[in-house]
N, CA, C and O atoms as a DFTB+ gen file, in Angstrom:
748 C
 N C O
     1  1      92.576     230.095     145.684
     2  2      91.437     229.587     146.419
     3  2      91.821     229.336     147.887
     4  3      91.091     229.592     148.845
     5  1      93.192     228.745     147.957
     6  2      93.547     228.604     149.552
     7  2      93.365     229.902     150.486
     8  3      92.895     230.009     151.619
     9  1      93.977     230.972     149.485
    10  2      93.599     232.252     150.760
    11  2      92.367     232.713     151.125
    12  3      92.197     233.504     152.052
    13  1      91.150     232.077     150.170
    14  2      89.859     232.652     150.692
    15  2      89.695     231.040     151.445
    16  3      88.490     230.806     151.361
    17  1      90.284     230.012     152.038
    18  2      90.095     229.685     152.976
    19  2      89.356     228.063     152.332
    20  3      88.736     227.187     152.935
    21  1      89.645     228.150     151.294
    22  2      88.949     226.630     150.210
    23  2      90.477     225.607     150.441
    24  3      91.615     226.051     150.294
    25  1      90.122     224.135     150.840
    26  2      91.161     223.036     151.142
    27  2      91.399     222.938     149.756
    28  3      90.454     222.546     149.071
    29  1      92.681     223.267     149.085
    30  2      93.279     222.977     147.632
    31  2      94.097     222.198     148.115
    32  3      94.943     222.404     148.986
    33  1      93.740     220.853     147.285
    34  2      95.083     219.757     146.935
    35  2      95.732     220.105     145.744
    36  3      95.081     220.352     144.730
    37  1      97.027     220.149     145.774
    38  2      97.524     220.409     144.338
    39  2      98.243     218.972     144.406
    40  3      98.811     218.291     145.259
    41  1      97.795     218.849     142.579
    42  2      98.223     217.910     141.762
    43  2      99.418     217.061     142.162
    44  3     100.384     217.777     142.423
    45  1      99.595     216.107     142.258
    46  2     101.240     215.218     142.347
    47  2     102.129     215.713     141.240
    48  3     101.610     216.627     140.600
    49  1     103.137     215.412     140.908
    50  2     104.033     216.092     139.665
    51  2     105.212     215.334     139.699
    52  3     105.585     214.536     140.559
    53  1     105.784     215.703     138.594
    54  2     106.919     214.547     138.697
    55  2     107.989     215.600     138.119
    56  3     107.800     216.383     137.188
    57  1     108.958     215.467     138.757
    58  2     110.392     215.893     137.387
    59  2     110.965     215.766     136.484
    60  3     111.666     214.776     136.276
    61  1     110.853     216.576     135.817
    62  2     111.239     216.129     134.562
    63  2     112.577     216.635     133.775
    64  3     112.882     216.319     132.625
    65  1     113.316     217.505     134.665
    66  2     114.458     218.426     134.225
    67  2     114.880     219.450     135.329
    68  3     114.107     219.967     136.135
    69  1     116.393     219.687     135.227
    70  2     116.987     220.322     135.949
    71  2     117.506     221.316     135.152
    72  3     117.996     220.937     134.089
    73  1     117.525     222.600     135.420
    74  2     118.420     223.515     134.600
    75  2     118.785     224.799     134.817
    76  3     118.057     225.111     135.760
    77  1     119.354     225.618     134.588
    78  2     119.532     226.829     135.211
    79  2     119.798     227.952     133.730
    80  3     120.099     227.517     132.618
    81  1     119.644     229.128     133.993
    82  2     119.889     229.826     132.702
    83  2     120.471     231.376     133.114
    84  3     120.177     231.551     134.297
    85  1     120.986     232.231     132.724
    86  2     121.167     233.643     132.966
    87  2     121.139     234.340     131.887
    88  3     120.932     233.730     130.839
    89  1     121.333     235.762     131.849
    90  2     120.851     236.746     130.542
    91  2     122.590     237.123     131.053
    92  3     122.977     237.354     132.198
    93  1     123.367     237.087     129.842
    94  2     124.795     237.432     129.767
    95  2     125.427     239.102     129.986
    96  3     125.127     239.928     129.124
    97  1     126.158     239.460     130.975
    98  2     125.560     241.208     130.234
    99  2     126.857     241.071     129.360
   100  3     127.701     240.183     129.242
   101  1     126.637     242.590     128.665
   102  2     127.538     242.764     127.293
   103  2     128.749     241.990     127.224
   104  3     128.576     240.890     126.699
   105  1     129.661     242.181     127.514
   106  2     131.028     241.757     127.960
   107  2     131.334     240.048     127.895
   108  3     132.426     239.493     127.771
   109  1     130.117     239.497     128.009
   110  2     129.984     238.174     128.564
   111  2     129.524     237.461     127.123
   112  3     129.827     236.274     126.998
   113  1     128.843     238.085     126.077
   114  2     127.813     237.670     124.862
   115  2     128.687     236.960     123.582
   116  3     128.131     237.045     122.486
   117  1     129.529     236.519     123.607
   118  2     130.359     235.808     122.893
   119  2     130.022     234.522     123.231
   120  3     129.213     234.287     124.128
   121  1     130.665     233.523     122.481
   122  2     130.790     232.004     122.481
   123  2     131.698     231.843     124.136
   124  3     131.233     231.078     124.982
   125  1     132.639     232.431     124.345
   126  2     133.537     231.951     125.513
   127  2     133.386     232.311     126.622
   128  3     133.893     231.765     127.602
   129  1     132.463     233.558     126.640
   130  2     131.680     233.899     128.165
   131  2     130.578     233.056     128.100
   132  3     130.547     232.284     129.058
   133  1     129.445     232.897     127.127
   134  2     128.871     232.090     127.116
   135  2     128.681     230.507     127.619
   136  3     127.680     229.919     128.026
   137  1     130.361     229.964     127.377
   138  2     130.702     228.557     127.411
   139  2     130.867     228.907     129.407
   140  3     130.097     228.546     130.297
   141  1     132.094     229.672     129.508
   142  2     132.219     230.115     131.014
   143  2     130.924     229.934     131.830
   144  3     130.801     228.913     132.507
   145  1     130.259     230.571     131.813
   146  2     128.336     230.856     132.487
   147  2     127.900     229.425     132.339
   148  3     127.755     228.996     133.483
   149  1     127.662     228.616     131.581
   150  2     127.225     228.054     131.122
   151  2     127.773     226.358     132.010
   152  3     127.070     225.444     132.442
   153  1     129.117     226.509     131.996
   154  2     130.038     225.399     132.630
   155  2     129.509     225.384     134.739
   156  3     129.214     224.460     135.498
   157  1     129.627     226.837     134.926
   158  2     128.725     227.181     136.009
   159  2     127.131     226.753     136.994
   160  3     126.809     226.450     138.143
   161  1     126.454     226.997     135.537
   162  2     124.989     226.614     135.682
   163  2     125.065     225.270     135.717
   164  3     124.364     224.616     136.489
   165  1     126.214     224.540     134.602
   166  2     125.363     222.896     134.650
   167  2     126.040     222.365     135.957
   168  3     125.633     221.351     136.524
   169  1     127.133     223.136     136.416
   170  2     127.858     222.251     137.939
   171  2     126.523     222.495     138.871
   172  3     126.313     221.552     139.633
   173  1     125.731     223.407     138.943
   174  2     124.859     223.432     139.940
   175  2     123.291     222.977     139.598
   176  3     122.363     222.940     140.406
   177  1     123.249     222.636     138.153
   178  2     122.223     221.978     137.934
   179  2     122.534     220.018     138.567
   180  3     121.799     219.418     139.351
   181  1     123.252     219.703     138.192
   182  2     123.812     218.805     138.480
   183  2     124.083     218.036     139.536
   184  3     124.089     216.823     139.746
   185  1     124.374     219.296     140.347
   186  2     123.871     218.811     141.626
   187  2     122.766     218.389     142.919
   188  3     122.589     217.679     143.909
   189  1     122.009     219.803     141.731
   190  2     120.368     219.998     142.619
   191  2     120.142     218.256     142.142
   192  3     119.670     217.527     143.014
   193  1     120.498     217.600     140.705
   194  2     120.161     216.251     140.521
   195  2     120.180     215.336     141.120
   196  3     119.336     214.504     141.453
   197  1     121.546     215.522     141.336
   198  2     122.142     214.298     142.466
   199  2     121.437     214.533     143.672
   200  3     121.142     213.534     144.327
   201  1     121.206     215.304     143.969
   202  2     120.277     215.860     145.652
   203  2     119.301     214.707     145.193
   204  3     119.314     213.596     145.723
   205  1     118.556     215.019     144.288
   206  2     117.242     214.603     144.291
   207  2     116.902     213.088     143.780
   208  3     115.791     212.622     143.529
   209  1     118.269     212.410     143.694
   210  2     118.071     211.306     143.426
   211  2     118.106     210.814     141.717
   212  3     118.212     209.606     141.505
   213  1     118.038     211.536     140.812
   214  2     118.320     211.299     139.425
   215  2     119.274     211.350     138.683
   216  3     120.144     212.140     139.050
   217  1     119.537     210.595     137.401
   218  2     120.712     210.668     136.537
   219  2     119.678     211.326     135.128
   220  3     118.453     211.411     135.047
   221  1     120.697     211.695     134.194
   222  2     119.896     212.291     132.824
   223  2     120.535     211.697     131.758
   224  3     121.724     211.684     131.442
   225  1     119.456     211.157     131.202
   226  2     120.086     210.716     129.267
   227  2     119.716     212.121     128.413
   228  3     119.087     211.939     127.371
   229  1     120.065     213.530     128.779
   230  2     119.712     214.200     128.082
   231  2     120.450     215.329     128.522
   232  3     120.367     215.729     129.683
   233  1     121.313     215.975     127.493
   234  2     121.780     217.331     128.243
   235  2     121.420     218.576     127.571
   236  3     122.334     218.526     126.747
   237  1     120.690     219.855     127.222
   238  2     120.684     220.898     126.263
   239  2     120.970     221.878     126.645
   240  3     121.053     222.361     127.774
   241  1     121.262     222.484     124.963
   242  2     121.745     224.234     125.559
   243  2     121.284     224.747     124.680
   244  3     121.025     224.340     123.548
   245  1     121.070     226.259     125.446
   246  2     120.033     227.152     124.374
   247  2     121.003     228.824     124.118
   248  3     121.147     229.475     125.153
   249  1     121.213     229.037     123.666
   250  2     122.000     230.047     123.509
   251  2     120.672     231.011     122.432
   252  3     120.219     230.638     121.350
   253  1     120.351     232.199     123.141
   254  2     119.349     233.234     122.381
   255  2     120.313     234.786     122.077
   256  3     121.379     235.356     122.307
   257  1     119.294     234.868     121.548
   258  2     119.699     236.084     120.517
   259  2     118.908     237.095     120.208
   260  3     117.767     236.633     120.218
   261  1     118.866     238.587     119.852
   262  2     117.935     239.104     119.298
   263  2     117.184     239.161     117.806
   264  3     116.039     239.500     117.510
   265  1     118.589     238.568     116.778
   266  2     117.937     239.120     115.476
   267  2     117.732     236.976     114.856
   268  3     117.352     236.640     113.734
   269  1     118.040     236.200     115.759
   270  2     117.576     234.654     115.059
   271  2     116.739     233.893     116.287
   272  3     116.526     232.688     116.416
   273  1     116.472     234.627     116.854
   274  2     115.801     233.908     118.363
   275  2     116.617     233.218     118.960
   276  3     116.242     233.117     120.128
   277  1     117.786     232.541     118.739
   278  2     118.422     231.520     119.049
   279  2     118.729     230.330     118.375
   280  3     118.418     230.113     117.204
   281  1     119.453     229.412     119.244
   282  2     120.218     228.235     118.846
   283  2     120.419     227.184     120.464
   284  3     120.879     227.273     121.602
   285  1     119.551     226.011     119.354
   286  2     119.137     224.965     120.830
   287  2     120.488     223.508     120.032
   288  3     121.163     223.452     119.004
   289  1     120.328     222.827     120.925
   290  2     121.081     221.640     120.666
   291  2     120.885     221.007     121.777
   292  3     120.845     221.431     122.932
   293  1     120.763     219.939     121.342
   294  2     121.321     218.271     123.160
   295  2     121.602     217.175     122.661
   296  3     121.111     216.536     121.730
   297  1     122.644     216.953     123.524
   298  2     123.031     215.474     123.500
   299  2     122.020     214.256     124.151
   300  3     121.696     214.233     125.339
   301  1     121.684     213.472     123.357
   302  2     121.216     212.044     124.320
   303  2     122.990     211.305     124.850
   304  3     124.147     211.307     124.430
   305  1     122.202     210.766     125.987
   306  2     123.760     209.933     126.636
   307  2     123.005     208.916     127.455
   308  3     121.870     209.115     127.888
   309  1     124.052     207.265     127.732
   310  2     123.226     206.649     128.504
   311  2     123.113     207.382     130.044
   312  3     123.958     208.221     130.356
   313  1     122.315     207.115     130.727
   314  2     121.754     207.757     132.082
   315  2     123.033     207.946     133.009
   316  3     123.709     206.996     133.405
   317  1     123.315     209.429     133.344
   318  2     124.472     210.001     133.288
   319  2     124.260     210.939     135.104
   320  3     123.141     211.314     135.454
   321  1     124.999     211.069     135.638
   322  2     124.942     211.794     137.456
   323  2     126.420     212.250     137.369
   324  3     126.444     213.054     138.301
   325  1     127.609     212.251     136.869
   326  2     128.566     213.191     137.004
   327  2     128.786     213.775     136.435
   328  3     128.526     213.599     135.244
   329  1     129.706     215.384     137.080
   330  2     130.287     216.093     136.543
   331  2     130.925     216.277     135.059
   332  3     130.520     216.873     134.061
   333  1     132.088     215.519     135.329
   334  2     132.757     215.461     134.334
   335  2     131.990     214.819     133.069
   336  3     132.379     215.345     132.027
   337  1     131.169     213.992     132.904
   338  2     130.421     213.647     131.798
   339  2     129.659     214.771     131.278
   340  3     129.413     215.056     130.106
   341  1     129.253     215.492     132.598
   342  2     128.075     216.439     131.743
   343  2     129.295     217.619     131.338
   344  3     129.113     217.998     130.181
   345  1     130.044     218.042     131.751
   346  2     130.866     218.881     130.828
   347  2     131.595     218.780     129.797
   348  3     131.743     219.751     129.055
   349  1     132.245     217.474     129.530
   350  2     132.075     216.877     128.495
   351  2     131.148     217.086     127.034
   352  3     131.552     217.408     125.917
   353  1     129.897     216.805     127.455
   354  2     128.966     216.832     126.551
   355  2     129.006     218.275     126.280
   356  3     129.312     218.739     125.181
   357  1     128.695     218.959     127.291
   358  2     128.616     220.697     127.048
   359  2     129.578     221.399     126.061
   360  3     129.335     222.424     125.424
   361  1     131.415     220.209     126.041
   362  2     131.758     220.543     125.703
   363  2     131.790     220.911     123.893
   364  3     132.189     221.674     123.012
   365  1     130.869     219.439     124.292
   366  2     130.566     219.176     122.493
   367  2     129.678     220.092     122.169
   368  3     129.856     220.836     121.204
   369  1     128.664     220.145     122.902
   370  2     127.762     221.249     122.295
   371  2     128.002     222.830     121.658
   372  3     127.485     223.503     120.767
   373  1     129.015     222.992     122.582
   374  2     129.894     224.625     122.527
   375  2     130.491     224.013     121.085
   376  3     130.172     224.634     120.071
   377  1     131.452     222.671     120.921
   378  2     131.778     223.048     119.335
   379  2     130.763     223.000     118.287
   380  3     130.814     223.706     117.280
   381  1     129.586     221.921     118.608
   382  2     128.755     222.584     117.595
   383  2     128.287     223.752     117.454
   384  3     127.898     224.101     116.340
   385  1     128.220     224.627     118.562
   386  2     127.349     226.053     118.171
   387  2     128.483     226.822     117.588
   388  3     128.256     227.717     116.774
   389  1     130.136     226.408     118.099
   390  2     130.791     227.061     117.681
   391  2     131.218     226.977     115.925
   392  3     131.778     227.866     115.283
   393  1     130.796     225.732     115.457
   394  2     130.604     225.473     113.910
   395  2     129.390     226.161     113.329
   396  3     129.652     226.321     112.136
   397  1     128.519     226.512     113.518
   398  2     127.250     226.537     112.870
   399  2     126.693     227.885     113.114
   400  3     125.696     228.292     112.518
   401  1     127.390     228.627     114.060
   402  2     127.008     229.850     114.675
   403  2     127.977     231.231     114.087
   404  3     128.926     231.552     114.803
   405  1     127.792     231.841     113.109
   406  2     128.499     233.029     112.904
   407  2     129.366     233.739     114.025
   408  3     128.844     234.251     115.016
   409  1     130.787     233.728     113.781
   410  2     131.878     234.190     114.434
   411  2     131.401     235.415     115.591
   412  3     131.797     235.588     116.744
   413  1     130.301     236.238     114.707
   414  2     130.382     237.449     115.418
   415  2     128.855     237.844     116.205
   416  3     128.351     238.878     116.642
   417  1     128.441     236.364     116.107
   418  2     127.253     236.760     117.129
   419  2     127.084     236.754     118.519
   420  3     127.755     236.096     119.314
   421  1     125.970     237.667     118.835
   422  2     126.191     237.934     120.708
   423  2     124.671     237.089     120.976
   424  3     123.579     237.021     120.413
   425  1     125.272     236.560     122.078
   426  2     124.254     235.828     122.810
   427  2     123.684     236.733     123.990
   428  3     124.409     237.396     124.732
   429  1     122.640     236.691     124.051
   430  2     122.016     237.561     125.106
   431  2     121.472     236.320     126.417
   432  3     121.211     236.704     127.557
   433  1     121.414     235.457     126.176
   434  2     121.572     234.686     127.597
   435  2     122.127     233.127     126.961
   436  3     122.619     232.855     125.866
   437  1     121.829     232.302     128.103
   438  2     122.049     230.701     127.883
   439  2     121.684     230.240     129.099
   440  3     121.817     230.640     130.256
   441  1     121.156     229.236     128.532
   442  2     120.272     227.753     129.445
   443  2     120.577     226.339     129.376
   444  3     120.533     225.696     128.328
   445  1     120.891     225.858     130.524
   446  2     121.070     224.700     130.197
   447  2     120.018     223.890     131.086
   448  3     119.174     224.231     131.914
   449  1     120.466     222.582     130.516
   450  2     119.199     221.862     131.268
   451  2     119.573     220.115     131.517
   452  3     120.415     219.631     130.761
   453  1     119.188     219.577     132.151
   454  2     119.437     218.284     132.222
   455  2     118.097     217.324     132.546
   456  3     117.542     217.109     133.624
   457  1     117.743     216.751     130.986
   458  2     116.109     216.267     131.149
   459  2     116.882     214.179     130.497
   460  3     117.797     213.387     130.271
   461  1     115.276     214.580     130.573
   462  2     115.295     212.992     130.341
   463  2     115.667     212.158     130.748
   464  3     116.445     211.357     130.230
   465  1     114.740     212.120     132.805
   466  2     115.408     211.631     133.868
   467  2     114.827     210.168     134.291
   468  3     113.745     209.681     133.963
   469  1     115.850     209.603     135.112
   470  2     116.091     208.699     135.656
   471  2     116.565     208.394     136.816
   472  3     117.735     208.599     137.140
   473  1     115.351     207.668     137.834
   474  2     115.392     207.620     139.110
   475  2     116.553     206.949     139.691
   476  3     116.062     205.823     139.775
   477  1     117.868     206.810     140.206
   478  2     119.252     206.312     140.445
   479  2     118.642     204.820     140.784
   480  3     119.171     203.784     140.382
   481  1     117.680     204.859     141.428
   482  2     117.583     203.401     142.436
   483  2     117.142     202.392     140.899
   484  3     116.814     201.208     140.976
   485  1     117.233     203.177     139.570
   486  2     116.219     202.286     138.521
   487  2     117.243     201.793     137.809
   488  3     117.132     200.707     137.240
   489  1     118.435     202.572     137.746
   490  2     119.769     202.471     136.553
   491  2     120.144     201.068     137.271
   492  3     120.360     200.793     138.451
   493  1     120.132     200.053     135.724
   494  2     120.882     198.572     136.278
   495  2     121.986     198.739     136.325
   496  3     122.515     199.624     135.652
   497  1     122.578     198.048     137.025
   498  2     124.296     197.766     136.852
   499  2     124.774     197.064     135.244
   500  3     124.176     196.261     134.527
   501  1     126.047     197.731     135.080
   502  2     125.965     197.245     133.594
   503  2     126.587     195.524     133.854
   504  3     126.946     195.096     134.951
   505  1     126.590     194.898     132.831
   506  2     126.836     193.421     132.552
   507  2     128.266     193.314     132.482
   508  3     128.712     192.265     132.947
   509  1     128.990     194.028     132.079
   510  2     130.062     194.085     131.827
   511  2     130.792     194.822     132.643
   512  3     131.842     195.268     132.178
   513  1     130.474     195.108     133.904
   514  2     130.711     196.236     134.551
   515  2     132.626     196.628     135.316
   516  3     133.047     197.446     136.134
   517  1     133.431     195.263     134.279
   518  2     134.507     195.519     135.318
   519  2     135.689     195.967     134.734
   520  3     136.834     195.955     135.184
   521  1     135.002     196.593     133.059
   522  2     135.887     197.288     132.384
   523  2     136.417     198.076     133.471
   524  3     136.158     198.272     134.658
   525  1     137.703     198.649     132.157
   526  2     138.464     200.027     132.846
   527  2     137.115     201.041     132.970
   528  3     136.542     201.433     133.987
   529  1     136.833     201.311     131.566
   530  2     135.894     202.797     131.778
   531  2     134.681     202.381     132.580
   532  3     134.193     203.232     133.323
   533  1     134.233     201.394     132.533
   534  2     133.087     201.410     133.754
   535  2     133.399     201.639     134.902
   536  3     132.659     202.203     135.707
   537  1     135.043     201.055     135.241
   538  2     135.325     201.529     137.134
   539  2     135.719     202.984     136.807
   540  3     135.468     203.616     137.833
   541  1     136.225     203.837     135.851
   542  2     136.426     204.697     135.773
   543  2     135.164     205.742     135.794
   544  3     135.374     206.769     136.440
   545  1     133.842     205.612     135.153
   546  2     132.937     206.181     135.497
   547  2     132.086     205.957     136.876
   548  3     131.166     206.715     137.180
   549  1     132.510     204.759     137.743
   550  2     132.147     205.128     139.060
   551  2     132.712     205.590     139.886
   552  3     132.248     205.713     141.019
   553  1     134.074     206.037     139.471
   554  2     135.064     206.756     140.517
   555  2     134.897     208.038     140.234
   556  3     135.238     208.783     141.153
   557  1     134.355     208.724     138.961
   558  2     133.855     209.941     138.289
   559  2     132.614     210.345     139.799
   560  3     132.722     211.174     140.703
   561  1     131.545     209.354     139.497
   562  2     130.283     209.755     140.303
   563  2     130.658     209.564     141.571
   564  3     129.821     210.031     142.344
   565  1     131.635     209.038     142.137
   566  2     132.147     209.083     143.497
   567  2     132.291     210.324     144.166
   568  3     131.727     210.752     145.173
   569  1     133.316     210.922     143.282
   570  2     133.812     212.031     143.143
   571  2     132.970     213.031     143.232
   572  3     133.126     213.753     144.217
   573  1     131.874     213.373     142.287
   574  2     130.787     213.796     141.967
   575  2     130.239     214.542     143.157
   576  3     130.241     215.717     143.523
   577  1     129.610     213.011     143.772
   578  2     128.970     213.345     145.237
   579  2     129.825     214.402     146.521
   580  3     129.586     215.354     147.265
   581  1     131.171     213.268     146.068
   582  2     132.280     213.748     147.138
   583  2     132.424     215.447     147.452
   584  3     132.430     216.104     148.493
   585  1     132.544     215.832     145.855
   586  2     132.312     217.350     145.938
   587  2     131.108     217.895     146.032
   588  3     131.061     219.002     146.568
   589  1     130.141     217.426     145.663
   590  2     128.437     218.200     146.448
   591  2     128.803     217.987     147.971
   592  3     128.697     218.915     148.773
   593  1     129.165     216.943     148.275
   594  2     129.262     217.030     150.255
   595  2     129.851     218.343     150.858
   596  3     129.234     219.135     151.571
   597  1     131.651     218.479     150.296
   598  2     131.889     219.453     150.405
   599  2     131.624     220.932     150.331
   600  3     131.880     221.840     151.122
   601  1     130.936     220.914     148.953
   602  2     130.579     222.410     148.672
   603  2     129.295     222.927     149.589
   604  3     129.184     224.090     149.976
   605  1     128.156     221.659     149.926
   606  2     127.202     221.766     150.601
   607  2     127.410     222.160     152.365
   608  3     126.601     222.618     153.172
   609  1     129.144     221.672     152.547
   610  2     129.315     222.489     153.836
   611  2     130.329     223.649     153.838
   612  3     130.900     223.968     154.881
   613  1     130.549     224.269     152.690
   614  2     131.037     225.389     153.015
   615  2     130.929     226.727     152.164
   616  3     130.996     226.684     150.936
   617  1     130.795     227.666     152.714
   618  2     130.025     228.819     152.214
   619  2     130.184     228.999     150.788
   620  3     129.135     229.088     150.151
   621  1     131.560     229.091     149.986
   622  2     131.720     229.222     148.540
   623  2     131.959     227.748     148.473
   624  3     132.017     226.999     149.448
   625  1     132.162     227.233     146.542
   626  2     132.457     226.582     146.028
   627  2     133.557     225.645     145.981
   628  3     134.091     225.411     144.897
   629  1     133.956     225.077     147.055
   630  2     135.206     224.695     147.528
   631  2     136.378     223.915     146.503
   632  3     137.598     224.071     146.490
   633  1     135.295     222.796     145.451
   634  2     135.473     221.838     144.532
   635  2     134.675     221.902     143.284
   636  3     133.470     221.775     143.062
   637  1     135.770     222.153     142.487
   638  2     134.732     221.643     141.371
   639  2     136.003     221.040     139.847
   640  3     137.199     220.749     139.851
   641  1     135.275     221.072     139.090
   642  2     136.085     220.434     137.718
   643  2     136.550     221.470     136.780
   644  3     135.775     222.290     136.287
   645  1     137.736     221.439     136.547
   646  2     137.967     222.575     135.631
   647  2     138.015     223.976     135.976
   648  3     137.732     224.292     137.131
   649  1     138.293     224.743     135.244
   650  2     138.142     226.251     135.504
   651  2     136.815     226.782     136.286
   652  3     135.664     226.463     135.988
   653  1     137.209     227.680     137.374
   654  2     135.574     228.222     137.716
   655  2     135.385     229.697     137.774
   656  3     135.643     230.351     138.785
   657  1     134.988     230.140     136.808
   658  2     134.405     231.653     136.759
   659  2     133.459     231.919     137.461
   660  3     132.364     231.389     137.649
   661  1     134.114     233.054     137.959
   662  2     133.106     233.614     138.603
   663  2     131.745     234.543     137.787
   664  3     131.870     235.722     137.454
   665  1     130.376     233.654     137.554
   666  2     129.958     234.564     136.846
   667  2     129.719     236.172     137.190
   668  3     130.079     236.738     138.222
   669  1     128.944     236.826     135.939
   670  2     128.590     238.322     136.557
   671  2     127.507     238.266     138.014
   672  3     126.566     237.473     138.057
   673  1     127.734     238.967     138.838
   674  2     126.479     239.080     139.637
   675  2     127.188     238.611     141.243
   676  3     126.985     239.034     142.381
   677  1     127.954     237.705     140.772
   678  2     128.780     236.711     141.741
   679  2     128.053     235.821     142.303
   680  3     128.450     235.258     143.323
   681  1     126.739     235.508     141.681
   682  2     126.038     234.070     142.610
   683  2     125.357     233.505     141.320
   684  3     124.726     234.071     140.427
   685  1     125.716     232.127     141.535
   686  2     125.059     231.025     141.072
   687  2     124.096     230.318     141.803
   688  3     123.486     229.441     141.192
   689  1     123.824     230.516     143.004
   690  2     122.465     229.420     143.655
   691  2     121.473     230.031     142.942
   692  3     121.367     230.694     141.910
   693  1     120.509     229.432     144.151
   694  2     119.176     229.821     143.678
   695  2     118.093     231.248     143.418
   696  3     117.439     231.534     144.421
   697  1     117.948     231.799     142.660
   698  2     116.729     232.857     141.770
   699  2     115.364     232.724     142.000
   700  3     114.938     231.578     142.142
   701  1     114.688     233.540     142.059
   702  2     112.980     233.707     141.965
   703  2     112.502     232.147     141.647
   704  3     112.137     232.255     140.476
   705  1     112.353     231.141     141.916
   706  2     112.238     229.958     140.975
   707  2     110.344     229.919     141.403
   708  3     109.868     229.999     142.535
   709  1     109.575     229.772     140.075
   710  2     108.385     229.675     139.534
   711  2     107.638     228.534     139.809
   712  3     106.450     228.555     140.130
   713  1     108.349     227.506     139.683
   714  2     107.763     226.142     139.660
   715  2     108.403     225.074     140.835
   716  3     108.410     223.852     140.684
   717  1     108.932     225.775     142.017
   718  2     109.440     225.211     143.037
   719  2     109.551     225.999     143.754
   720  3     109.168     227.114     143.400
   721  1     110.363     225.767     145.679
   722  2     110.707     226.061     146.384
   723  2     111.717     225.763     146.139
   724  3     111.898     224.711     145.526
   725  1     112.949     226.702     146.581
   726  2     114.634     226.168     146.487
   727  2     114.642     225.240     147.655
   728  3     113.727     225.229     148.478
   729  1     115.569     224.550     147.710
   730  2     116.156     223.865     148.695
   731  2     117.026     224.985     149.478
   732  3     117.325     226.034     148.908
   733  1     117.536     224.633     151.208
   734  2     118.181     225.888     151.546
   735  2     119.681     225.201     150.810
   736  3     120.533     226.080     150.938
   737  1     120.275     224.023     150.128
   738  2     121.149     223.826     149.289
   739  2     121.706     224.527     148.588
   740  3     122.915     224.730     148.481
   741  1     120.407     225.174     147.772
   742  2     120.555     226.022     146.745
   743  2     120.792     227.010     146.891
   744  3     121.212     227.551     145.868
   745  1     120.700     228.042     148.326
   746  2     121.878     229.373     148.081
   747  2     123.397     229.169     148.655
   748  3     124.237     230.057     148.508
């Protein structure tokens, strides 16, 4: 209606999930290229988060297929903004699919996602907050940020956690995206 020249307000909207997904090519369709791709997408889902101000009690992964449609799973977690937590969880998820999932099946893509959000300025401080692992999970999200700063000023991936594959294609930013504008972050 806007291009024939009609004032369209579009709707307010809210977020509700961050996630990224790719179609694996051959080579890649196992559990361990899968896990690889996958470790990828959530470092940069993760971050578009932190950009935007949210943590997630929710992490999933979808691993598809041609002859079972696929295989979904997620963790709930309390309201979560670093790295290392969300790979963590991913990691768990990879052993469940890796229990429950026949040795010799190929995955034709994987998605991950990070829902079930929470605005940072809303998360209370915990009560107890002067455990070890509580200062230890704010030196995690310190960190976190520390490396979005970095990577956000320099052309490749400067920092990150763990192994980093390079997926197929050689880029992880941002794709055709449907239901947004990228940030210029995101390439």
């Amino acid at each position: 209606m806007g291009l024939h020249g009609y004032a369209v307000e579009r709707p307010e909207t809210q977020r509700r999930m961050f996630g990224h997904g790719r179609v694996l090519p051959a080579d890649w369709r196992k559990l361990g290229g899968a896990y690889a791709c996958a470790r990828v997408l959530l470092a940069k889902a993760a971050s578009r988060m932190r950009r935007a101000g949210f943590a997630a009690r929710a992490v999933a992964l979808w691993l598809t297929d041609r002859r079972s449609g696929g295989w979904y799973a997620e963790e709930r977690l309390q309201p979560t903004w670093d790295d290392p937590s969300f790979l963590a969880w991913l990691g768990r998820l990879f052993s469940h699919a890796e229990r429950e999932l026949q040795p010799r099946s190929a995955h034709r893509s994987v998605h991950v996602t990070l829902h079930d959000l929470v605005p940072l300025k809303e998360i209370d401080g915990d009560l107890f907050g002067h455990s070890a692992e509580a200062h230890l999970k704010r030196r995690l999200e310190y960190l976190s940020l520390l490396a979005d700063r970095l990577n956000a000023s320099h052309p490749r991936t400067l920092l990150h956690w763990g192994p980093w594959t390079t997926i197929p294609g050689g880029y992880a930013g941002a794709k055709i995206a449907f239901n947004r504008i990228p940030d210029a972050e995101d390439f």
